[in-house]
C-alpha positions as CSV (number, residue, x, y, z in Angstrom):
1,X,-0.9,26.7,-6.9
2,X,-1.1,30.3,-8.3
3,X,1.8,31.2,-10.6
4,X,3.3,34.3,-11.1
5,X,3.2,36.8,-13.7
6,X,5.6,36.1,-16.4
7,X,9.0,37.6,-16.6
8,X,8.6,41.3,-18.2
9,X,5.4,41.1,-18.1
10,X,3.9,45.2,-16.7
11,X,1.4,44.0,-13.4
12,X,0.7,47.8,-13.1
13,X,0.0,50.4,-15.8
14,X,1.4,54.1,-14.7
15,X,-0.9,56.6,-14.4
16,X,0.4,59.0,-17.1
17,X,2.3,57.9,-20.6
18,X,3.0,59.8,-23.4
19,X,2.4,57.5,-26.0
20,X,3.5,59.1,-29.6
21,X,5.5,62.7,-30.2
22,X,3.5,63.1,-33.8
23,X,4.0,66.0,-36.4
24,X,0.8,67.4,-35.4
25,X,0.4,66.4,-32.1
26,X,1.4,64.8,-28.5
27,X,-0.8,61.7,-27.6
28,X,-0.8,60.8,-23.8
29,X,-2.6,58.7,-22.2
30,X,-3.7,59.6,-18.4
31,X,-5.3,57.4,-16.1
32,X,-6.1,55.1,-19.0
33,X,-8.1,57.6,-21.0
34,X,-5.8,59.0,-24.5
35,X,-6.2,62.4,-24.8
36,X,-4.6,63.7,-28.4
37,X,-3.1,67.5,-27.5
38,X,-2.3,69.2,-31.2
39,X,0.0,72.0,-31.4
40,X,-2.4,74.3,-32.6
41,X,-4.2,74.4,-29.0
42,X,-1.1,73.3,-27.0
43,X,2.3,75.1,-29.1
44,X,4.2,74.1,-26.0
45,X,4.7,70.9,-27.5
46,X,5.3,71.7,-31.2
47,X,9.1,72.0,-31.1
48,X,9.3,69.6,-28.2
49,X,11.9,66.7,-28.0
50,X,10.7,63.2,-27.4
51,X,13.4,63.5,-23.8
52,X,11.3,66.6,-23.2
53,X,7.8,65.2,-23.6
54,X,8.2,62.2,-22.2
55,X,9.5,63.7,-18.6
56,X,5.9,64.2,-17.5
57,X,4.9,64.4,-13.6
58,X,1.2,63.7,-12.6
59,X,0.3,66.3,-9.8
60,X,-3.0,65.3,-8.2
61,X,-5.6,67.1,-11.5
62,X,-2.4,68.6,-13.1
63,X,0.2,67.5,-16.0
64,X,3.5,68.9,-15.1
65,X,6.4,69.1,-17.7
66,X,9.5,69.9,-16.1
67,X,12.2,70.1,-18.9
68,X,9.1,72.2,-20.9
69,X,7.9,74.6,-17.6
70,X,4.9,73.7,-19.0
71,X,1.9,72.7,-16.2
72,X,-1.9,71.4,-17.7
73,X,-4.5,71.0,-15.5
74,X,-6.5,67.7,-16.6
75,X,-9.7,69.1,-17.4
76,X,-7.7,71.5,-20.0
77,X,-7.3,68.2,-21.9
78,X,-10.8,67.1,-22.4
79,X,-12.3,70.4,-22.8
80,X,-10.1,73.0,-23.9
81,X,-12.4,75.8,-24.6
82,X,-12.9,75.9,-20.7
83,X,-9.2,77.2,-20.2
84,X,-9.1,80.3,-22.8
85,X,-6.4,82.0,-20.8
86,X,-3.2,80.6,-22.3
87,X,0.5,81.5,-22.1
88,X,2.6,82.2,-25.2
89,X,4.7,79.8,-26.4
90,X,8.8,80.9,-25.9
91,X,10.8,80.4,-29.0
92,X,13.1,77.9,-28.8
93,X,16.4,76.6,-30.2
94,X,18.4,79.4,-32.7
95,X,15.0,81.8,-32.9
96,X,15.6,82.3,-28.7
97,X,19.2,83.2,-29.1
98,X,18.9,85.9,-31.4
């Protein structure tokens, strides 16, 4: 007789994690492929908290980030230099207020 999957135990893995909120970078992991996104190439993230980065929507090919009005499409990940056209980054925290 088959048995069941133990108690706890994740039958399904979702389609998009965040996996680590690093000093240097956001790691995700989409569709079971990690994809590293440094601050350097992708600032929205830089002052980002772990609430924030980990409220991520997959959108058919796009990343959305509601809390962050931040929106990726997928191949932006892999192969940034294909996606030159980036927004600024808004300050954030006491530097917006001023």
């Amino acid at each position: 007789m088959p048995r069941s999957s133990a108690r706890g135990t994740r039958t399904s893995v979702p389609e998009v994690e965040v996996l680590a909120l690093m000093p240097h970078a956001l790691w995700l992991c989409v569709r079971g492929r990690e994809y590293m996104l440094d601050y350097a190439t992708f600032p929205w993230f830089a002052d980002a908290s772990i609430g924030e980065a980990r409220q991520v929507e997959l959108r058919f090919d796009h990343l959305y980030w509601p809390a962050l009005d931040v929106d990726l499409h997928l191949e932006s990940l892999s192969d940034p230099a294909r996606f030159p056209l980036m927004a600024r980054s808004k300050p954030r925290g006491r530097a917006a207020r001023r």
